[in-house]
N, C-alpha and C positions, 0 to 999 in steps of 0.2 A: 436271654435264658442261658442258664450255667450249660456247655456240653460235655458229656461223657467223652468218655477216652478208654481205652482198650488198653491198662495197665500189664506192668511186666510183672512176676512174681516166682517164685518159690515159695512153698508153704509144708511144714509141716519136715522140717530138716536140723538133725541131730547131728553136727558138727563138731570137730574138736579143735580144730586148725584155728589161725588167724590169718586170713590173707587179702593183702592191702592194697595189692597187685599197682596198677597204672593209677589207680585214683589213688589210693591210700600212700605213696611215693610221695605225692604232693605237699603231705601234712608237712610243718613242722612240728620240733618239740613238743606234746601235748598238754608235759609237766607244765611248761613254761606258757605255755599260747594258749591254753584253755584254760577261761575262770568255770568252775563246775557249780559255781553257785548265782544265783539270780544278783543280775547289776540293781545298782540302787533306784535304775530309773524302773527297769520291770516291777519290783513291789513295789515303788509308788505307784505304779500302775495298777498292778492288782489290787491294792489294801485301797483306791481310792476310788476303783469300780465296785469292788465291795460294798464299799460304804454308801453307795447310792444306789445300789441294788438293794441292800437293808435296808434304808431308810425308805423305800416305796414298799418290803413286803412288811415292815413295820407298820405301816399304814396299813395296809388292806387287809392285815391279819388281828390288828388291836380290837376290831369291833365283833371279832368272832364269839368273844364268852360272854360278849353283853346287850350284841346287835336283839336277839330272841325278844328279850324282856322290853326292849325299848319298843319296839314294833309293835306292842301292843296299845302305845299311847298317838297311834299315827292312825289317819283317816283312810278307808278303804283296806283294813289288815284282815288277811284270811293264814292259817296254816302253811296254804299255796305260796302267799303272795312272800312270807316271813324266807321261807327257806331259797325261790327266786332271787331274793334279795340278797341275801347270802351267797350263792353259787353262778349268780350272771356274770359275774366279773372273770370269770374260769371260762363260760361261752367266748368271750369277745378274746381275751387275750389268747386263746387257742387259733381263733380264728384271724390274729391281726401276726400273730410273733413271728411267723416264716414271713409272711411279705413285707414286713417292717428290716425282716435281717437283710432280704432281698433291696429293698431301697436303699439300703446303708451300704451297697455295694455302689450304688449310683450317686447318690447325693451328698455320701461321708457320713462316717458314723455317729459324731458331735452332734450334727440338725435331726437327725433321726431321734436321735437317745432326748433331745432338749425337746421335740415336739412330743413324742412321748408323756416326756413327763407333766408339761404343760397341758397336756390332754386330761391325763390322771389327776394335775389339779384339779380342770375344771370340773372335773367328775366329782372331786371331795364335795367340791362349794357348793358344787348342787345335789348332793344329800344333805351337806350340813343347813341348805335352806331350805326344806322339804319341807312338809306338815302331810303328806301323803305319802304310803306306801308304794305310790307308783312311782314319784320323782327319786324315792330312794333308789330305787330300784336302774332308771335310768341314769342317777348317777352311779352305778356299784359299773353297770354295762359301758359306761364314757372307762370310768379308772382302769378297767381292761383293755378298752381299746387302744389304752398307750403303753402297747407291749412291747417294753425294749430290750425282753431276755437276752434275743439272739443278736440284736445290736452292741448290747455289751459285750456279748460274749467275743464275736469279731471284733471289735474295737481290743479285748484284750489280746486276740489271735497278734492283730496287728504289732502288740505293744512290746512281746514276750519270742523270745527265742525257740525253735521248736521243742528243743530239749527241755525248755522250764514251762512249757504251757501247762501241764497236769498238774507243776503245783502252782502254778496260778489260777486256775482251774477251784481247783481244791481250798484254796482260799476265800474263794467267792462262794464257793457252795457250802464252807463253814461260817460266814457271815448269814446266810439267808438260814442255815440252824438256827442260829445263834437270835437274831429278829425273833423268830416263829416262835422261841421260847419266850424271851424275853415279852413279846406283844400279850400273850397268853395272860401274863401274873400282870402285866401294866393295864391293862385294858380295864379290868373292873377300878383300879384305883383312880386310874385318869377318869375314868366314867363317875365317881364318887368327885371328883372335885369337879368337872366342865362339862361333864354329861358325853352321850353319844356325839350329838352337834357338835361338839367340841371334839369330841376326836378326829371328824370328819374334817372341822378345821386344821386341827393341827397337821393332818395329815394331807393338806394342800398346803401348808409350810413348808412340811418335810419335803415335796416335791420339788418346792423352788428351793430351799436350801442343795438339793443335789443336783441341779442348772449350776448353783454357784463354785460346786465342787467340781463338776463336768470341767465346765470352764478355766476355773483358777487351781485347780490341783491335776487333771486328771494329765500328760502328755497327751498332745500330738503330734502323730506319727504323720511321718512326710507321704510316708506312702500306702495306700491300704490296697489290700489286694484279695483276691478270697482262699478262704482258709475249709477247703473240707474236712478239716477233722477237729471245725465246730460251726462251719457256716451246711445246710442243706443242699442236698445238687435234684434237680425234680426228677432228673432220670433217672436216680437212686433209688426212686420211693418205691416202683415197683420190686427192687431188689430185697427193699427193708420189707414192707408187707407180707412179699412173700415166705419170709423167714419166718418159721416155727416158734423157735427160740425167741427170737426177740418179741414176736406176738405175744406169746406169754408173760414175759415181760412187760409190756406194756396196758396187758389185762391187770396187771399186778397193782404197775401204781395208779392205773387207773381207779379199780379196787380200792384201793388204798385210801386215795385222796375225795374218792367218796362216802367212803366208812366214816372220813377224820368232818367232815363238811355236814353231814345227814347226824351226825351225832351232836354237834354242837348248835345244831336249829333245839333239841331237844334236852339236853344237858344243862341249858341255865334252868329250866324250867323245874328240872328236878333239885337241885338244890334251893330252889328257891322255893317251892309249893310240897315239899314231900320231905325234904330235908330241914327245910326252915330257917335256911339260911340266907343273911340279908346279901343282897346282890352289891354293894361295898363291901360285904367280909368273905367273896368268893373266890379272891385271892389267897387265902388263905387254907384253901383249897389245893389252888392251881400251883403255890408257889412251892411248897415242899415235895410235891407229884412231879413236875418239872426237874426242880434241882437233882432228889435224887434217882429220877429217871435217868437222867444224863451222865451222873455215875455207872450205874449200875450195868447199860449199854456197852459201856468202853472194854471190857474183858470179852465180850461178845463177838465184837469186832473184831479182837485181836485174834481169837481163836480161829474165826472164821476167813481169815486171809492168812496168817502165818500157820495154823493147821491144816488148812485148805478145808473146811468144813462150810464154806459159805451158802451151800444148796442146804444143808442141814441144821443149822442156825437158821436163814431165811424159812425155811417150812414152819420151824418151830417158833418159831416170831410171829407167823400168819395162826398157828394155832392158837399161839396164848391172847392173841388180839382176838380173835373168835372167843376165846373165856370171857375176856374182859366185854364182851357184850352182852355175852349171854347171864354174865353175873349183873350187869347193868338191869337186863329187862326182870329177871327174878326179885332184884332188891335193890332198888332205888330211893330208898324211905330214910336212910340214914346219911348225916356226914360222912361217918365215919366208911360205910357199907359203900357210899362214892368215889369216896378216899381212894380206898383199895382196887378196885374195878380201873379208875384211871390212870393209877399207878402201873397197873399191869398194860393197861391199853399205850402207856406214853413207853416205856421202855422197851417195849414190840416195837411201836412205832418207830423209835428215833434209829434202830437195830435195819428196820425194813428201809427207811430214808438214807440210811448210809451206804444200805448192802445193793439196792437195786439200781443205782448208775453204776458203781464196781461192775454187777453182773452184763448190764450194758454193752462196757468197754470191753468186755473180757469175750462176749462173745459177739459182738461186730468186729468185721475186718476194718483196719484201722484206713483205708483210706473210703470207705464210709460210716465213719464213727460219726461223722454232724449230721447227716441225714437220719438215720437210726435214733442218736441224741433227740433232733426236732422231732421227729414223731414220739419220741417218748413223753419229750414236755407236753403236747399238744393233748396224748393220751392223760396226763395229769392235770390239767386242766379242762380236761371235759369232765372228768371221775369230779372235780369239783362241782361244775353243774350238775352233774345228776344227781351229785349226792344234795345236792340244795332243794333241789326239785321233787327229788321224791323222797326227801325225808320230809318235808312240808306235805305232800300229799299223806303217807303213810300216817304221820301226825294228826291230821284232820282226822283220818277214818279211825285209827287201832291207838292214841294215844301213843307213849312213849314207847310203852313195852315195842308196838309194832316198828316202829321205827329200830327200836336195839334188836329185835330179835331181826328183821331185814340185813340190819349189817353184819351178825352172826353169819348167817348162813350165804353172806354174798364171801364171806372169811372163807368158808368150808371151800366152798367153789374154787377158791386160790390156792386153798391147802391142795387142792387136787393137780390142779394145773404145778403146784411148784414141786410138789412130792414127783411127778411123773416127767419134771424135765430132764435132761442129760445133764451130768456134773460139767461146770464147766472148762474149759483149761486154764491154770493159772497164769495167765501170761499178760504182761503189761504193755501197754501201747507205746511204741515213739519214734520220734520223727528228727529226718536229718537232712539239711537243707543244704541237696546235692548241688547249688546252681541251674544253671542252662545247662542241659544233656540233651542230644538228639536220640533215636530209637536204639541206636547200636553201644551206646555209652551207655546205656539204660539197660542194657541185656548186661553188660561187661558188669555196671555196679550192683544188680544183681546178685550175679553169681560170685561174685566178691565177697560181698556182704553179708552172705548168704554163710560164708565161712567163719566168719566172727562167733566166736562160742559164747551161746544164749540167743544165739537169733534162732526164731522157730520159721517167722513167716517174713519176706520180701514184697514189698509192691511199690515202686519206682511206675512214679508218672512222670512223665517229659516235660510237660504242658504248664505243672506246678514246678517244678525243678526239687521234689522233696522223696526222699525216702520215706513210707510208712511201715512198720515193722511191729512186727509182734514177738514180746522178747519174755525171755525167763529174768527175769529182776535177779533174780539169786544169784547168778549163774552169769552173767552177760560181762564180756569182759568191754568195759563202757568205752573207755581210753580208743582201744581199738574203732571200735564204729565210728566215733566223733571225728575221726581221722578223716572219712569222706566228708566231714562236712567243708564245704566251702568258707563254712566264716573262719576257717579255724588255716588256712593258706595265706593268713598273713597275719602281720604283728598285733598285737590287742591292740595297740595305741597306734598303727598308723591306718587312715581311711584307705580305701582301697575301690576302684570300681565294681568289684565284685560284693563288695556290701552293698548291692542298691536292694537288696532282698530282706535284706537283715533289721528288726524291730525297730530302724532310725526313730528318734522322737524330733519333733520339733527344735529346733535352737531353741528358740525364748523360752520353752516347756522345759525340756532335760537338757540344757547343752553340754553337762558334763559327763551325759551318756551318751555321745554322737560315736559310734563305731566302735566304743568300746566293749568289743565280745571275746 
């Protein structure tokens, strides 16, 4: 079990100075000795965890616009049984992804990430052989239980330098956008040529095809080690819990991810029997709803991090997603009248998907941002079960309406909680990997560091040898901070002992990334 440690910090410190003092002395040149951009081996690294992180939530999310309609031709299907089916896969992966991160501490991230997915195959093949709504079911609960969220995510910790993790980070969480959408319009077509079974299959292809990327694309790192700020520490949890802020939070995409899962047990339905639309032409629906949702998003975002409006955008995103429900239960009779409704429900959505890991990071302290992170996922993946769960019940008894007008008002409840939380601070997370420091070098870089204008907050653990900081992006004079870092005390191109910390990959994997930082 991971142990706490009794961090060094300053927090909350408006400085003008730059002072480099005994660590910072050590730097050289920074022009010269720092590459400020990600090495070739780290986006191979990201862009090829990506793609295997896509290509399982490609899977698990293709049969969501078409799962409803099929359920109907499978033995023992109830209301109940339609929307389980749908959201057990959100049970298991909640319940497997922290101890699965936790084994990939022991056993290496590779066998972890490869049983995983081997799980999640077998999970395809036995929905796609079912003829009962139970084995579906059992298979949706197996694809869950090979949660290698948090395994990739440490496998990426491993792969990337502290300073580029957020946008390696960022990369991975724009591929699993990018699936979600994509699954959404493919799914009725693929359904239209192979059927559900067949997505089922393909999507135990896609699994081993990402064994074969793991394998032959992805680096290995010589050394993995744990990463908290995206691996969980357990004696964190009581600190995350108890936090207001991030509760809320996590009521949020809980919320969220049960609005999106309870609506689409109910949503083919309507198109198909109210709107009269053939379940191969519901793509044609999904696909101009999706594209220019995903436009329309992007000026939202921008306003909401570079005006600092993000608590006020998020409110009004939780509102207009509360519309688009409650326009759902009122008039669901049309294409067109659906059109609109999920137009407004996707461009909320994609706004709240981008905004609430931002609010996250912005309000956990950065040397418990993975712990805070895991409970976040874990809260998203439960809001998936319930919303499977009880949008199947709701359906049985009230019909559609009950089901739209349920996740209206579960909306209202989150307008509530977001309208009334505290603004957050702008400040972005990051980290600098101070080497070996004992307690007294740990007070020294501290209060060092602490001088660098844009730094707000300090927390130096020894144990990690890593600086965690919380900074003003705008404002942060960057050159200056990297200066403590250790990888930056010797030449890009000669190895050095003090790199034993630093993203090595494998010789045979990246050898022309070996110590070059």
């Amino acid at each position: 079990m991971r142990k706490s440690c009794s961090p060094l910090n300053v927090s909350d410190i408006t400085l003008k100075t730059k002072g480099l003092g005994v660590f910072g002395k050590k730097a050289k040149n920074i022009e010269t000795d720092f590459n400020d951009s990600m090495t070739g081996g780290e986006r191979k690294a990201a862009m090829s965890l990506a793609s295997i992180y896509s290509l399982r939530m490609l899977g698990l999310f293709m049969i969501l616009p078409v799962f409803a309609l099929y359920a109907e031709t499978l033995e023992g299907v109830t209301p109940l049984m339609i929307g389980l089916a749908i959201g057990i896969y959100g049970l298991t992966q909640a319940l497997f992804q922290i101890p699965f991160g936790m084994l990939s501490d022991r056993i290496g991230r590779k066998p972890v990430i490869a049983m995983g997915l081997l799980i999640f195959a077998l999970g395809s093949v036995v929905a796609a052989m079912a003829d009962s709504i139970l084995w579906v079911v059992i298979g949706r609960a197996l694809q869950g239980s090979g949660a290698i969220a948090a395994a990739i995510m440490a496998l990426t910790a491993d792969l990337t330098r502290e300073e580029h993790r957020v946008k390696a980070m960022a990369m991975i969480g724009g591929s699993i956008g990018l699936s979600f959408a994509f699954a959404l319009i493919m799914g009725p077509v693929v359904n239209s040529w192979v059927g559900v079974d067949g997505i089922f299959w393909i999507t135990a292809v896609l699994a081993i095809i990402g064994i074969g990327v793991l394998y032959k694309i992805v680096p290995t790192p010589i050394n993995s080690r744990f990463h908290r700020d995206t691996e969980p520490v357990p004696e964190q949890f009581k600190t995350v819990l108890s936090n207001s802020e991030l509760l809320r939070l996590d009521a949020g995409i809980f919320i969220l991810h049960m609005v999106l899962t309870a609506t689409f047990v109910v949503v083919p339905f309507a198109l198909r029997d109210f709107a009269h639309l053939s379940v191969d032409d519901h793509w044609q629906v999904y696909l101009p709803v999706i594209l220019i949702a995903m436009l329309v998003m992007v000026p939202f975002i921008i306003v909401a991090e570079k005006r600092r409006r993000i608590k006020q955008i998020m409110t009004g995103a939780i509102v207009v997603l509360a519309i688009s429900e409650f326009l759902l239960m009122i008039d669901h009779s049309s294409s067109s009248s659906i059109f609109f409704a999920l137009l407004l429900f996707f461009i909320a959505f994609n706004v709240l998907e981008a905004s609430l890991p931002s609010l996250v990071a912005k309000t956990s302290p950065t040397h418990i941002k993975g712990t805070a992170m895991g409970v976040y996922s874990s809260a998203q993946f439960l809001g998936a079960f319930v919303g499977g769960v009880s949008g199947g019940i709701v359906y049985g008894a009230y019909g559609l309406e009950g089901v739209f007008g349920l996740c209206g008002v579960m909306l209202l409840f989150w307008a509530y909680l977001a309208a009334t939380m505290r603004n957050p601070k702008y400040l972005g997370s990051f980290m600098v990997n101070v080497g070996d420091v004992d307690e007294a070098q740990a007070k020294q870089l501290v209060n060092e560091m602490a001088h660098v204008t844009g730094v707000a907050e300090v927390v130096v653990i020894p144990e990690d040898g890593i600086a965690y900081l919380k900074v003003d992006v705008h404002a942060l004079d960057k050159k200056a901070l990297l200066a403590f870092s250790k990888e930056n005390t010797m030449s890009p191109d000669t190895p050095s002992d003090a790199s034993k910390d630093a993203p090595v990959v494998d010789e045979v994997s990246d050898k022309n990334n070996i110590s070059k930082i």
